[in-house]
PDB file of N, CA, C and O in Angstrom, chain B, residues numbered from 101:
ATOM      1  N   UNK B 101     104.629-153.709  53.876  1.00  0.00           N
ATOM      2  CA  UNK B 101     103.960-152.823  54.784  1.00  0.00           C
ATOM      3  C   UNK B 101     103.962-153.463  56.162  1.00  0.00           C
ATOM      4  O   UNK B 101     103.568-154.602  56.416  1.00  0.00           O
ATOM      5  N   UNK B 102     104.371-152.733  56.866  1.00  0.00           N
ATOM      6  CA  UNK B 102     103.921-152.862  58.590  1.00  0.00           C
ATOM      7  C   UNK B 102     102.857-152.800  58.998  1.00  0.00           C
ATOM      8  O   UNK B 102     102.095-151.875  58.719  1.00  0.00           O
ATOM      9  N   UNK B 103     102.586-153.691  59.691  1.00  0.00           N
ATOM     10  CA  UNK B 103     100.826-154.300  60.390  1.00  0.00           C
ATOM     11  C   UNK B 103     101.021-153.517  61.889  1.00  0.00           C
ATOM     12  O   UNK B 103     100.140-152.829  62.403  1.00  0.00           O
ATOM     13  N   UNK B 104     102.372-153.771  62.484  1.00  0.00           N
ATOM     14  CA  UNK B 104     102.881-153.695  63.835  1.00  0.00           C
ATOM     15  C   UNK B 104     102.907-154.867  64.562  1.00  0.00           C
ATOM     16  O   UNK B 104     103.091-154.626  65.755  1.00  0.00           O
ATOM     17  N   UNK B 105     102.758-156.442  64.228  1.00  0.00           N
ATOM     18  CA  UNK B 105     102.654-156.966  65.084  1.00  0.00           C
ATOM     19  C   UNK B 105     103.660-158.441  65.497  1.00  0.00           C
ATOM     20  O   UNK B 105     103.505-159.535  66.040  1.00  0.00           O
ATOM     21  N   UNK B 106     105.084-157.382  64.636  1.00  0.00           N
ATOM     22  CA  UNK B 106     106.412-157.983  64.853  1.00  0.00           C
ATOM     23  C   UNK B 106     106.817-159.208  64.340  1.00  0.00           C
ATOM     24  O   UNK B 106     107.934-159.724  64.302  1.00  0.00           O
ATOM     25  N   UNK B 107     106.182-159.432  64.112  1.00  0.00           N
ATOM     26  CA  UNK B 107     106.395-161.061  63.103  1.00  0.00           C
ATOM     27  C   UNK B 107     106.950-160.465  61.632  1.00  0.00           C
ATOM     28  O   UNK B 107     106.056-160.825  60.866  1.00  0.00           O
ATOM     29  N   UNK B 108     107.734-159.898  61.000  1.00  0.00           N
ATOM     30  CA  UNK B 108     108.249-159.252  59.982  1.00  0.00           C
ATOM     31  C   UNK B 108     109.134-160.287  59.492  1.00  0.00           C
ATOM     32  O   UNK B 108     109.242-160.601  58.307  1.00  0.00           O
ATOM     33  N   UNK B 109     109.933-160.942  60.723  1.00  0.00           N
ATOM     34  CA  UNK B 109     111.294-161.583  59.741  1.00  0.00           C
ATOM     35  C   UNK B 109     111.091-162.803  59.065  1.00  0.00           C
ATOM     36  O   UNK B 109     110.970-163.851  59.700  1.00  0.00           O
ATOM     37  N   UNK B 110     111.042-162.761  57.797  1.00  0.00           N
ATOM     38  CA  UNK B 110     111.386-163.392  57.140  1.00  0.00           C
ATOM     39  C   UNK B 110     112.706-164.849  57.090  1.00  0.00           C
ATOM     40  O   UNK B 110     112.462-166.020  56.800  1.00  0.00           O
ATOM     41  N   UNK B 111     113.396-164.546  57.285  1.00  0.00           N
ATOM     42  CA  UNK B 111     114.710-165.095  57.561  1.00  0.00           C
ATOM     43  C   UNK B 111     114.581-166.716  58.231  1.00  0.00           C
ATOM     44  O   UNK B 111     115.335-167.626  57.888  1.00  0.00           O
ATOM     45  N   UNK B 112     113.534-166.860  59.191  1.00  0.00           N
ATOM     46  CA  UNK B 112     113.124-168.009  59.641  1.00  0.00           C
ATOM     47  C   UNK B 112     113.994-167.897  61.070  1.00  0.00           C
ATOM     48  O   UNK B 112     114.781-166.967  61.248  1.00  0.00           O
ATOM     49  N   UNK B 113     113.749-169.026  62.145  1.00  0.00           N
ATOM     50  CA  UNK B 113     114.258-169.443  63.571  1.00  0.00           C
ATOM     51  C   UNK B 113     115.904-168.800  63.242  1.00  0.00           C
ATOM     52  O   UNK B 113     116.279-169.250  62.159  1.00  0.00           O
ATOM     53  N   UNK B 114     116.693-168.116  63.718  1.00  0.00           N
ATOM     54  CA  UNK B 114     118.337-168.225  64.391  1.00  0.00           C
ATOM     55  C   UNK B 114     118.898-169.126  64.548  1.00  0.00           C
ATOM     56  O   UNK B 114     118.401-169.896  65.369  1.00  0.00           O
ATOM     57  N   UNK B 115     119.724-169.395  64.130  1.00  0.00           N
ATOM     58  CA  UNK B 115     120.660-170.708  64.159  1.00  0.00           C
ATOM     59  C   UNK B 115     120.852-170.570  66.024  1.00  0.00           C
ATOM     60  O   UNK B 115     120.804-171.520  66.804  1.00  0.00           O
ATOM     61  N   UNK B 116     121.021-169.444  66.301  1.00  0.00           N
ATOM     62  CA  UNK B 116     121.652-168.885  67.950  1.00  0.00           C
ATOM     63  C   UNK B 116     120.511-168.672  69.039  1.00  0.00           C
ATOM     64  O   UNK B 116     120.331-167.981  70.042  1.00  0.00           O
ATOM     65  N   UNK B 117     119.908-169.538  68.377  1.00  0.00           N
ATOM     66  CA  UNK B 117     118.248-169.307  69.373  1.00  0.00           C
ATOM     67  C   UNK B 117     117.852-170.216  70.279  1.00  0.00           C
ATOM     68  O   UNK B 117     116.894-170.092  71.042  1.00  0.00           O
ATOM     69  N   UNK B 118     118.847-171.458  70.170  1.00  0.00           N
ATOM     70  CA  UNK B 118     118.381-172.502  71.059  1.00  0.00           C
ATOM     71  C   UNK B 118     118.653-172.122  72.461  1.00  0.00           C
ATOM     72  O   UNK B 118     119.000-170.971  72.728  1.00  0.00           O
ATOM     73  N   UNK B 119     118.536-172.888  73.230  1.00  0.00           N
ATOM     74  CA  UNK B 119     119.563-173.118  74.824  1.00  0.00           C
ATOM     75  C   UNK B 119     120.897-173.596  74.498  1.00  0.00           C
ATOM     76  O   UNK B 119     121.292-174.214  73.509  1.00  0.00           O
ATOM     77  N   UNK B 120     121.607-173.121  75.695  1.00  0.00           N
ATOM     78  CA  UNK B 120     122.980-173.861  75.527  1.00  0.00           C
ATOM     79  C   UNK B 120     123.056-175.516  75.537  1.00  0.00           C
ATOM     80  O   UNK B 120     122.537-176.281  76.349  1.00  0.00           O
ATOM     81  N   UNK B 121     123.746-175.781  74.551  1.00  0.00           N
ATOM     82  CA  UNK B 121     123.997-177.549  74.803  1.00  0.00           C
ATOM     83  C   UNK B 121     125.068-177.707  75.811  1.00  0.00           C
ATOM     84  O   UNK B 121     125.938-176.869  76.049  1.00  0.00           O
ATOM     85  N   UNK B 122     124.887-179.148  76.526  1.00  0.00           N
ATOM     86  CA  UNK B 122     125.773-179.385  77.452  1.00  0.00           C
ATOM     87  C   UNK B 122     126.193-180.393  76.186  1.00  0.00           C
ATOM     88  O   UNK B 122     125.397-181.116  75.587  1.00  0.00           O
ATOM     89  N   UNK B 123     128.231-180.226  75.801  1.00  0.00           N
ATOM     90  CA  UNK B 123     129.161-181.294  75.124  1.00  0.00           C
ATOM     91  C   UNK B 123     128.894-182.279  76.374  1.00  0.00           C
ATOM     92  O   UNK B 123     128.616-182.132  77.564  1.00  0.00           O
ATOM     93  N   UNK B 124     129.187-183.675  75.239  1.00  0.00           N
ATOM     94  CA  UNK B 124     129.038-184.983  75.645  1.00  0.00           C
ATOM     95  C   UNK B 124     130.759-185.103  76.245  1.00  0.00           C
ATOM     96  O   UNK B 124     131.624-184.339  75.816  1.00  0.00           O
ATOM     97  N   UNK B 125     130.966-185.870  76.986  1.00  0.00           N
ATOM     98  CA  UNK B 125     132.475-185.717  77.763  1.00  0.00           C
ATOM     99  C   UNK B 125     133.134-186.824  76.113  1.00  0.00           C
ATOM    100  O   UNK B 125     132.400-187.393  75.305  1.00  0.00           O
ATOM    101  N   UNK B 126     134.359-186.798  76.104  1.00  0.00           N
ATOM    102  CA  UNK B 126     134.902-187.762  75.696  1.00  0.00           C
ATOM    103  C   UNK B 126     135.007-188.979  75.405  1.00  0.00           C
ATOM    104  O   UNK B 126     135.258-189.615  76.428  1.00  0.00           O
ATOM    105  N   UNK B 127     134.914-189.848  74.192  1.00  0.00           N
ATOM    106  CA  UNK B 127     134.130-191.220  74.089  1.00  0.00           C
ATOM    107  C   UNK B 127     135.543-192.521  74.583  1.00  0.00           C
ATOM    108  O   UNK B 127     135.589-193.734  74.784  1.00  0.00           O
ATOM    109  N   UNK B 128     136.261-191.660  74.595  1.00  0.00           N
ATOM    110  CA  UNK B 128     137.612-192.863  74.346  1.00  0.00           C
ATOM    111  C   UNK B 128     138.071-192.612  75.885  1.00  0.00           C
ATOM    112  O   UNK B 128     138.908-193.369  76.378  1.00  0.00           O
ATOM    113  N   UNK B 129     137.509-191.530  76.649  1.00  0.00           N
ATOM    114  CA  UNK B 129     138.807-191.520  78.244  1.00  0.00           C
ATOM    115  C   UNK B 129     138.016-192.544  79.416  1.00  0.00           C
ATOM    116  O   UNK B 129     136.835-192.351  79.704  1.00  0.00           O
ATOM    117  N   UNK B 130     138.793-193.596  80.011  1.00  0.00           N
ATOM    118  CA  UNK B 130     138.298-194.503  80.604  1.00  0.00           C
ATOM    119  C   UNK B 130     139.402-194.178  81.678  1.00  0.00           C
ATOM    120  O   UNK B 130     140.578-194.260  81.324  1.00  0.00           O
ATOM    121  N   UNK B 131     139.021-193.729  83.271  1.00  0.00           N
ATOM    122  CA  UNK B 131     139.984-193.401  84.460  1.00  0.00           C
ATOM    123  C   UNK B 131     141.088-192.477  83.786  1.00  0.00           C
ATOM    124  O   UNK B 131     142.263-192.838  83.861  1.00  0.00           O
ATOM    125  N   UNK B 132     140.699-191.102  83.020  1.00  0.00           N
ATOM    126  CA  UNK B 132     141.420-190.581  82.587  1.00  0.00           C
ATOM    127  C   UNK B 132     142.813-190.748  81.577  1.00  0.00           C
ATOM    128  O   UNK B 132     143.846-190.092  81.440  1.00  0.00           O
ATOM    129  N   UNK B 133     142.273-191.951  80.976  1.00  0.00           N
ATOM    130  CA  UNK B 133     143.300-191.888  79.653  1.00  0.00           C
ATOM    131  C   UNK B 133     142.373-193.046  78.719  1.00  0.00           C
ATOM    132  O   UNK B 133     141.638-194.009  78.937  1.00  0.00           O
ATOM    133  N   UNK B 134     142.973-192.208  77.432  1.00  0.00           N
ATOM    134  CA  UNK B 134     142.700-192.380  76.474  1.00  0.00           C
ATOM    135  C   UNK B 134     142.467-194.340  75.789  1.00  0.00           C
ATOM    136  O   UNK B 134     143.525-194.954  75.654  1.00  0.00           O
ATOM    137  N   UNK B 135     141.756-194.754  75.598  1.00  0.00           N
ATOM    138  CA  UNK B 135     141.441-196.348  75.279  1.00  0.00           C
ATOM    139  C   UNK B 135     141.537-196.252  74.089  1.00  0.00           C
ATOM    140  O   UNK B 135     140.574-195.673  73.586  1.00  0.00           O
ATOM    141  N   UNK B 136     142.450-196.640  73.263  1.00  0.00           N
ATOM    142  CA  UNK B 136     142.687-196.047  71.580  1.00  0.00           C
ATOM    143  C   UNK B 136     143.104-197.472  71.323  1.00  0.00           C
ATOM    144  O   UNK B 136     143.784-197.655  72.332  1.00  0.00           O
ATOM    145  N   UNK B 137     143.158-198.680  70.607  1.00  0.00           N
ATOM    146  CA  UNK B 137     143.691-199.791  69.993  1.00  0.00           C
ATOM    147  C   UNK B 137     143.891-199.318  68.552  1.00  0.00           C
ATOM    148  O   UNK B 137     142.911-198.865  67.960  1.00  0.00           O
ATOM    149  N   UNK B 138     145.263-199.396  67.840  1.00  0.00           N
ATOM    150  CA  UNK B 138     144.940-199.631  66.532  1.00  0.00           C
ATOM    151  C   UNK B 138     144.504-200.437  66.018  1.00  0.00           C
ATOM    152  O   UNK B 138     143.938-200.189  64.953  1.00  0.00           O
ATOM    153  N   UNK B 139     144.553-201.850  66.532  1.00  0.00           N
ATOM    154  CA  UNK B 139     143.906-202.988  66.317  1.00  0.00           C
ATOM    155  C   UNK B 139     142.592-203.338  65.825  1.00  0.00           C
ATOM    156  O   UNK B 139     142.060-203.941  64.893  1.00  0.00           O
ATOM    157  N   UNK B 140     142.277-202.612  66.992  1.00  0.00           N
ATOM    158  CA  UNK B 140     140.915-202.383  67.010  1.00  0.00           C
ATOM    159  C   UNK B 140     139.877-201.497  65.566  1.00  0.00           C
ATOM    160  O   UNK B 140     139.149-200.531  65.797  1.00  0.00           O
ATOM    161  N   UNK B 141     140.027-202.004  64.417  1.00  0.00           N
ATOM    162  CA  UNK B 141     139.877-201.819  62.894  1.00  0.00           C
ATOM    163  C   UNK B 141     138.467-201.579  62.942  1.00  0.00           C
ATOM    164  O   UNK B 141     138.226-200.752  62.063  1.00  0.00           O
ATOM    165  N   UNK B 142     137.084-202.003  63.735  1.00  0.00           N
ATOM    166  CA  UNK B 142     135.950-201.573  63.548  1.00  0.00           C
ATOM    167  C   UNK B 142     135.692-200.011  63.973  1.00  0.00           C
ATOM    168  O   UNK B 142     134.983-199.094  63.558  1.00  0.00           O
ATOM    169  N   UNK B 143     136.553-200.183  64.918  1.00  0.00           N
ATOM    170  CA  UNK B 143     135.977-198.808  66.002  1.00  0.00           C
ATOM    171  C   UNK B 143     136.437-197.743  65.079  1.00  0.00           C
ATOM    172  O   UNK B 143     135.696-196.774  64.920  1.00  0.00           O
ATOM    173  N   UNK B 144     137.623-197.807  64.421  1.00  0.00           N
ATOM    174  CA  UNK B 144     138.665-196.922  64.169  1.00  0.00           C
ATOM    175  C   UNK B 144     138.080-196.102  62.813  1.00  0.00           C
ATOM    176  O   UNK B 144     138.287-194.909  62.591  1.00  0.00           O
ATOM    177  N   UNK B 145     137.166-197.183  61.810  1.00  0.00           N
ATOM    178  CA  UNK B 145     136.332-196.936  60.551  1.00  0.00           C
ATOM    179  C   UNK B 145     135.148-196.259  61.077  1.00  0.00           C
ATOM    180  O   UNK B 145     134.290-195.865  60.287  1.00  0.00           O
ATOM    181  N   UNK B 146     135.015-196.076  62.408  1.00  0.00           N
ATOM    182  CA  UNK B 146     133.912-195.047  62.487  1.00  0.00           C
ATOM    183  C   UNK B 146     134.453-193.759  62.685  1.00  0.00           C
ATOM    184  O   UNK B 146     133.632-192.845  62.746  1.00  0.00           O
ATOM    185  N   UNK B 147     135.529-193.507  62.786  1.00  0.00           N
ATOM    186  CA  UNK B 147     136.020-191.985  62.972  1.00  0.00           C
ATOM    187  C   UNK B 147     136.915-191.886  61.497  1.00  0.00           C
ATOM    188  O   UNK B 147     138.069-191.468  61.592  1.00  0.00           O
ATOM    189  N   UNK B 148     136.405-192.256  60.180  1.00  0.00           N
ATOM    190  CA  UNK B 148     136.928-192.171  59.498  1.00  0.00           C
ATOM    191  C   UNK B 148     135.932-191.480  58.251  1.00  0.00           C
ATOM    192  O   UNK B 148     134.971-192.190  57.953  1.00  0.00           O
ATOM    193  N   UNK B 149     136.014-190.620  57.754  1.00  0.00           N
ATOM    194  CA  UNK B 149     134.933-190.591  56.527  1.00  0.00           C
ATOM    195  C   UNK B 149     134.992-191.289  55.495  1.00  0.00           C
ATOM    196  O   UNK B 149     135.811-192.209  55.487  1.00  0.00           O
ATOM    197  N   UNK B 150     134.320-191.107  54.565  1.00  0.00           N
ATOM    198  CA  UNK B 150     133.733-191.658  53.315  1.00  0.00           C
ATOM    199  C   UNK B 150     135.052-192.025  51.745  1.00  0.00           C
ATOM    200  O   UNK B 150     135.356-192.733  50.785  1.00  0.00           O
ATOM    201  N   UNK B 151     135.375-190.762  52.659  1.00  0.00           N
ATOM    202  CA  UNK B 151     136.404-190.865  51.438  1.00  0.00           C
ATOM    203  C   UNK B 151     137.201-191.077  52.011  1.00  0.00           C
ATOM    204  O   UNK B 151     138.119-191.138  51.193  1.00  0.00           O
ATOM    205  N   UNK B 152     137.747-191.333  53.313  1.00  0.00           N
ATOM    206  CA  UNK B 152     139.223-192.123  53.723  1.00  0.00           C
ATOM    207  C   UNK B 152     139.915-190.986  54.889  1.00  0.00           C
ATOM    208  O   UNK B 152     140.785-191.258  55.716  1.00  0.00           O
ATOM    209  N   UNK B 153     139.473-190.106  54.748  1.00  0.00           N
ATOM    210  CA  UNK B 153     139.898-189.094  55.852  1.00  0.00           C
ATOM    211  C   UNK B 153     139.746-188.998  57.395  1.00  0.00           C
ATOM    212  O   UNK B 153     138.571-189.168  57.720  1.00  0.00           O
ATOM    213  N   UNK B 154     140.491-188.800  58.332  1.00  0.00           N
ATOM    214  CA  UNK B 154     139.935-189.028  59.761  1.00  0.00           C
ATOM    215  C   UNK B 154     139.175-187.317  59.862  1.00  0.00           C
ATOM    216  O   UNK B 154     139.505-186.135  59.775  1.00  0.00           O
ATOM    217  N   UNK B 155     138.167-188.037  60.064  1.00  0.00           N
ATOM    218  CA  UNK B 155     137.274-186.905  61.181  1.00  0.00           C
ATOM    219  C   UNK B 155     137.661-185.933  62.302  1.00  0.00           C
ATOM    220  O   UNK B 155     138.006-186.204  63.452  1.00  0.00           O
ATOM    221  N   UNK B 156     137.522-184.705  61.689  1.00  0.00           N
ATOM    222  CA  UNK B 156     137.813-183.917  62.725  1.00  0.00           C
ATOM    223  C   UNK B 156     137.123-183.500  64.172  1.00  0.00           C
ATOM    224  O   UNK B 156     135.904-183.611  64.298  1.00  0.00           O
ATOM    225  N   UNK B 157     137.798-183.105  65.062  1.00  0.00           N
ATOM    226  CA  UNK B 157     137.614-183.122  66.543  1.00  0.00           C
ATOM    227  C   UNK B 157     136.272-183.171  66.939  1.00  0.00           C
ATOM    228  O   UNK B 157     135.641-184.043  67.537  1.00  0.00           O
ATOM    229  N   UNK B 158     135.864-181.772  66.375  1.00  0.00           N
ATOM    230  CA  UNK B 158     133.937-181.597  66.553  1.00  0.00           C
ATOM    231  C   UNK B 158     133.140-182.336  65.830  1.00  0.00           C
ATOM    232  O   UNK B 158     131.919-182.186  65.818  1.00  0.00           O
ATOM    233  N   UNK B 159     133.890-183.370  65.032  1.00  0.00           N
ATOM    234  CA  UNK B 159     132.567-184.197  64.963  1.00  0.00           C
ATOM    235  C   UNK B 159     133.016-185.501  65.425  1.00  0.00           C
ATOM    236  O   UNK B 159     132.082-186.301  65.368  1.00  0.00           O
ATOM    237  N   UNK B 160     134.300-186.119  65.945  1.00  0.00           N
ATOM    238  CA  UNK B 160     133.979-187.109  66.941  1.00  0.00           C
ATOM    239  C   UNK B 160     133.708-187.007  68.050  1.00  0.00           C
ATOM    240  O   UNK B 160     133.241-188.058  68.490  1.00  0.00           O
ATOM    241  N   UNK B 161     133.800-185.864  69.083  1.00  0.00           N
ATOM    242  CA  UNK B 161     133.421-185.520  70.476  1.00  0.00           C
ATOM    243  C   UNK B 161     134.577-185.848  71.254  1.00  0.00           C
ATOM    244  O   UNK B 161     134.488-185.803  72.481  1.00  0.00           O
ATOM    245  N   UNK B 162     135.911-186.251  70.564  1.00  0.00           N
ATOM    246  CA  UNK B 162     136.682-186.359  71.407  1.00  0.00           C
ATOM    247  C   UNK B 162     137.625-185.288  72.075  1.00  0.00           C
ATOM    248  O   UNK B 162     137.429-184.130  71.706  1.00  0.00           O
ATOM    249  N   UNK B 163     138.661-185.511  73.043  1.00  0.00           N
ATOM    250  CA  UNK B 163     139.447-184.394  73.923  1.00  0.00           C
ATOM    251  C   UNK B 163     140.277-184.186  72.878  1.00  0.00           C
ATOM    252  O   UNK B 163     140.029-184.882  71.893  1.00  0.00           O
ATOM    253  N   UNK B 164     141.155-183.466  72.795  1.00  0.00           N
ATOM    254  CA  UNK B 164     142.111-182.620  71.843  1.00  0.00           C
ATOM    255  C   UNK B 164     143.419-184.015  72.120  1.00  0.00           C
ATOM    256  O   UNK B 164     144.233-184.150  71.206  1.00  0.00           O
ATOM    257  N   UNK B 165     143.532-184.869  73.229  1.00  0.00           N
ATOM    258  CA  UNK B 165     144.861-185.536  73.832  1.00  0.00           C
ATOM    259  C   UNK B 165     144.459-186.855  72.576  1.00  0.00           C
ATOM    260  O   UNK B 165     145.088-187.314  71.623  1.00  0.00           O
ATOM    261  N   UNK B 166     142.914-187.171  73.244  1.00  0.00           N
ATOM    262  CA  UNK B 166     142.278-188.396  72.732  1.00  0.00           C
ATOM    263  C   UNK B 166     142.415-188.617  71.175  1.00  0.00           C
ATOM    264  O   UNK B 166     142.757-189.669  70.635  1.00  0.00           O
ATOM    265  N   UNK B 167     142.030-187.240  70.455  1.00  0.00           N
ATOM    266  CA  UNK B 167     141.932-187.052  68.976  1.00  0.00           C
ATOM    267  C   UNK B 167     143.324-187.414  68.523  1.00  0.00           C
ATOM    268  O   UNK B 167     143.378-188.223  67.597  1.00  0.00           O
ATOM    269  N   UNK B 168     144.778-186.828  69.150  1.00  0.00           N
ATOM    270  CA  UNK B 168     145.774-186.764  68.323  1.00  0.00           C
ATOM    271  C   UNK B 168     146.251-188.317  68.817  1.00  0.00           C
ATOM    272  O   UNK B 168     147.250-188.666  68.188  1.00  0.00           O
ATOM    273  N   UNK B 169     145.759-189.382  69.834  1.00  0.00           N
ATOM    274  CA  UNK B 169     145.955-190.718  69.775  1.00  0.00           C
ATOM    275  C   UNK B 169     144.886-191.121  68.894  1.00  0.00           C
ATOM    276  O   UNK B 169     145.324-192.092  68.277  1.00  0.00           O
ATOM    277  N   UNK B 170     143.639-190.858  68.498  1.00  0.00           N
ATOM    278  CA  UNK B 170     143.133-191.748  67.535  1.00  0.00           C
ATOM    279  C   UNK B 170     143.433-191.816  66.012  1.00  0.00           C
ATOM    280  O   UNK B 170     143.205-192.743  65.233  1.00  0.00           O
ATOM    281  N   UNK B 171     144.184-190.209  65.707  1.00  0.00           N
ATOM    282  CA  UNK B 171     144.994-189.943  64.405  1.00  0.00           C
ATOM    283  C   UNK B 171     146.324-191.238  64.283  1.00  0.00           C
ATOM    284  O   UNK B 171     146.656-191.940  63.328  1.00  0.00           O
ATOM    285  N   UNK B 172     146.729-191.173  65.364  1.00  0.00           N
ATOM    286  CA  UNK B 172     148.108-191.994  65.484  1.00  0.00           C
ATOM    287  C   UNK B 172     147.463-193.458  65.446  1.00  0.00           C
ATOM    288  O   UNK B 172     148.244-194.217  64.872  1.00  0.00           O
ATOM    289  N   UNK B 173     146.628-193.925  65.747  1.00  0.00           N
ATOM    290  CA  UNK B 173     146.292-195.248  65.671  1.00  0.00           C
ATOM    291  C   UNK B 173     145.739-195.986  64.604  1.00  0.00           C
ATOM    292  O   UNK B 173     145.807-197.161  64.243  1.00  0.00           O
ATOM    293  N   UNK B 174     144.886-194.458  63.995  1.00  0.00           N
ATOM    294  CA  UNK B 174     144.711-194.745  62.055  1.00  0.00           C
ATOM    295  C   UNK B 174     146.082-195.105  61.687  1.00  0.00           C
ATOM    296  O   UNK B 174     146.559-196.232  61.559  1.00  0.00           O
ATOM    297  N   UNK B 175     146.631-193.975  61.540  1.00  0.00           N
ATOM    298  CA  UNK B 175     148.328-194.121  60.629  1.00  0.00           C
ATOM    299  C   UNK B 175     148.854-195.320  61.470  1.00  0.00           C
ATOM    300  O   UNK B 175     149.657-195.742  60.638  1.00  0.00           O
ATOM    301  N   UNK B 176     148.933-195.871  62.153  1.00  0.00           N
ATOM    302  CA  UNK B 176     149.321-196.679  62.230  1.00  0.00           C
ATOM    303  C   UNK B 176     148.589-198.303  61.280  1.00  0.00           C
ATOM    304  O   UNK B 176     149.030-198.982  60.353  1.00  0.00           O
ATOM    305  N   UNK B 177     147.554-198.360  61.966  1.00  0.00           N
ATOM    306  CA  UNK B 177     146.494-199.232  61.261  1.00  0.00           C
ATOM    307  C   UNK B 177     146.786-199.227  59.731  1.00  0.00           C
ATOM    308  O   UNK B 177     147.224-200.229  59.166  1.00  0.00           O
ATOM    309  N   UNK B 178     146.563-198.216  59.171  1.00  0.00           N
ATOM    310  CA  UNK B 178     146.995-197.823  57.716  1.00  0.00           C
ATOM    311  C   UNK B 178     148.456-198.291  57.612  1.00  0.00           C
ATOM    312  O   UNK B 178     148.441-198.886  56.535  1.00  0.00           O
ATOM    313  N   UNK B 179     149.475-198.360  58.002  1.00  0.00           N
ATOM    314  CA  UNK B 179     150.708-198.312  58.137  1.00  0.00           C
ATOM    315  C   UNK B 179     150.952-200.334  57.859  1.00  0.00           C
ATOM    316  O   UNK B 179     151.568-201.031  57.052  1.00  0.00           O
ATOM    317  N   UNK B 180     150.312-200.509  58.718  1.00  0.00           N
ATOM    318  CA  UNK B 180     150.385-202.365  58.847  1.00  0.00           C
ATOM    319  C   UNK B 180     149.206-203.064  57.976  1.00  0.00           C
ATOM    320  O   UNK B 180     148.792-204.196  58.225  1.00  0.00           O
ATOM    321  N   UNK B 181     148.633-202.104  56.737  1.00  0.00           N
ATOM    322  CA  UNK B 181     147.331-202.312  55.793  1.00  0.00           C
ATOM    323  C   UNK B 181     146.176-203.046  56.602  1.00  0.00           C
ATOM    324  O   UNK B 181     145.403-203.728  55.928  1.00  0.00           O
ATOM    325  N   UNK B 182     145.993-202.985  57.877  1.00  0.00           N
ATOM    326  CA  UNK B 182     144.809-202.987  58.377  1.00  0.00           C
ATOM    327  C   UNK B 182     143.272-202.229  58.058  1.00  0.00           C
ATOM    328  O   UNK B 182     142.184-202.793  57.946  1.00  0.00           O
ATOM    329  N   UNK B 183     143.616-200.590  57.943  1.00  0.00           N
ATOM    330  CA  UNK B 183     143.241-199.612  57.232  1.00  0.00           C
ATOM    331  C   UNK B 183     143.633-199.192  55.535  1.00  0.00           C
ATOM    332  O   UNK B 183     144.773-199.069  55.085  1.00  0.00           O
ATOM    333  N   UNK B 184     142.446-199.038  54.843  1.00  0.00           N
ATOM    334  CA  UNK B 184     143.293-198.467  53.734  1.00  0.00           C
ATOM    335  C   UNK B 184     143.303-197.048  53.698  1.00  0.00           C
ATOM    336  O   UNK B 184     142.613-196.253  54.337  1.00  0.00           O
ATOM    337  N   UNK B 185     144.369-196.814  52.683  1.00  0.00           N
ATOM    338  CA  UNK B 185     144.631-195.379  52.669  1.00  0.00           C
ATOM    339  C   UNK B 185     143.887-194.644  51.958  1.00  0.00           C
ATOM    340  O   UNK B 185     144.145-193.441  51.954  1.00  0.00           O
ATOM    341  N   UNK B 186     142.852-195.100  51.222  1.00  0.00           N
ATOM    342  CA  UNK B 186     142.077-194.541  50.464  1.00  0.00           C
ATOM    343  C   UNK B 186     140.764-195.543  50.188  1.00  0.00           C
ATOM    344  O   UNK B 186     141.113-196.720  50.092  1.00  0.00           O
ATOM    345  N   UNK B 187     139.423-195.334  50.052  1.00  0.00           N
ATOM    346  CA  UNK B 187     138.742-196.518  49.892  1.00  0.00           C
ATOM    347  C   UNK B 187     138.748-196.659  48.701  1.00  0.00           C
ATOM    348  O   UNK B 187     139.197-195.743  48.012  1.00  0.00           O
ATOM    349  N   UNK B 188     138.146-198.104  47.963  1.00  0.00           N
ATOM    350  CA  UNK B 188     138.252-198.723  47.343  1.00  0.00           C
ATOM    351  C   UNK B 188     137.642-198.247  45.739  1.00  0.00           C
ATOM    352  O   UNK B 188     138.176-198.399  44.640  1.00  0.00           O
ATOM    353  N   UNK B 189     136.392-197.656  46.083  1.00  0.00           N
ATOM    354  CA  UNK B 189     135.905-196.593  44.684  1.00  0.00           C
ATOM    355  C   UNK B 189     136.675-195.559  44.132  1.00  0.00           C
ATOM    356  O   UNK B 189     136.647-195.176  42.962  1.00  0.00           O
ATOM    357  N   UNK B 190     137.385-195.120  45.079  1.00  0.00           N
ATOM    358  CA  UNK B 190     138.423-194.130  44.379  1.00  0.00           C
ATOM    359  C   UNK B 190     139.571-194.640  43.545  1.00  0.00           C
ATOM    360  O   UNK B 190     140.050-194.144  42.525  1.00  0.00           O
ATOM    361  N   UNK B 191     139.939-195.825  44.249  1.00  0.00           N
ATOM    362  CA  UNK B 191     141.415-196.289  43.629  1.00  0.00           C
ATOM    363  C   UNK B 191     141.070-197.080  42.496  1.00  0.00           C
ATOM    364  O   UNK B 191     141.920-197.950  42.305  1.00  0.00           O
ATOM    365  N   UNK B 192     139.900-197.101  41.467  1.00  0.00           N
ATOM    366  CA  UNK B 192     139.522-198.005  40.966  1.00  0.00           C
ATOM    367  C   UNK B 192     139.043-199.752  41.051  1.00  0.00           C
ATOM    368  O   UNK B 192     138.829-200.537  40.128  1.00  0.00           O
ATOM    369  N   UNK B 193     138.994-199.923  42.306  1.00  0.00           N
ATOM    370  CA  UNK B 193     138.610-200.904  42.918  1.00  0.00           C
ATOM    371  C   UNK B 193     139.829-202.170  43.054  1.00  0.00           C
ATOM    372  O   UNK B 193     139.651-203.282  43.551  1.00  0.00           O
ATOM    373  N   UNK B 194     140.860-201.731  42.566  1.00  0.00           N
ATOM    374  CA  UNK B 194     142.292-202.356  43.184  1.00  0.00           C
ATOM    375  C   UNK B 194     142.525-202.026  44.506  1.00  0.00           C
ATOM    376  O   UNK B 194     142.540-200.951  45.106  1.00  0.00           O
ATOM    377  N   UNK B 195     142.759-203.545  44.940  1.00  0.00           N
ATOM    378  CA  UNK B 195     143.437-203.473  46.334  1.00  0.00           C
ATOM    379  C   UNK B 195     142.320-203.701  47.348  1.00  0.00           C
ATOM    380  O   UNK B 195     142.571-203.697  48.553  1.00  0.00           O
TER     381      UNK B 195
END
């Protein structure tokens, strides 16, 4: 029953109800290019998930240029077994 006093929905807050967010600029562009080391094996395990996969764009915050050098710097890393290709619980703990 209707009371009239608009509070009806159920449903809870809108996902589309906030303010606009201002995106964070790019974590890797330093004087406009990209700072990517494959070497660099700590940094590289944070844009990596759980199960061994690189993280996609919207959830590292990086530029579309930046992302497809930090893909290339995994496979690489992975490439020279710096990175593994899979973590270690999956493969049965070999390797």
């Amino acid at each position: 029953m209707d009371d009239g006093d608009g509070d009806d929905d159920v449903r809870g807050p809108s996902r589309y109800s906030g303010g606009s967010r201002r995106r964070k600029g790019c974590p890797f562009l330093v004087d406009g290019k990209c700072n990517i080391d494959y070497k660099d094996v700590d940094m590289l395990r944070r844009y990596l998930t759980d199960s061994g996969k690189i993280r996609p764009r919207r959830q590292t915050g990086a530029c579309a240029k930046c992302q497809r050098a930090l893909a290339l710097a995994i496979k690489r890393a992975r490439h020279l077994a710096l990175l593994p290709y899979a973590p270690q619980h999956i493969n049965g703990g070999r390797g």
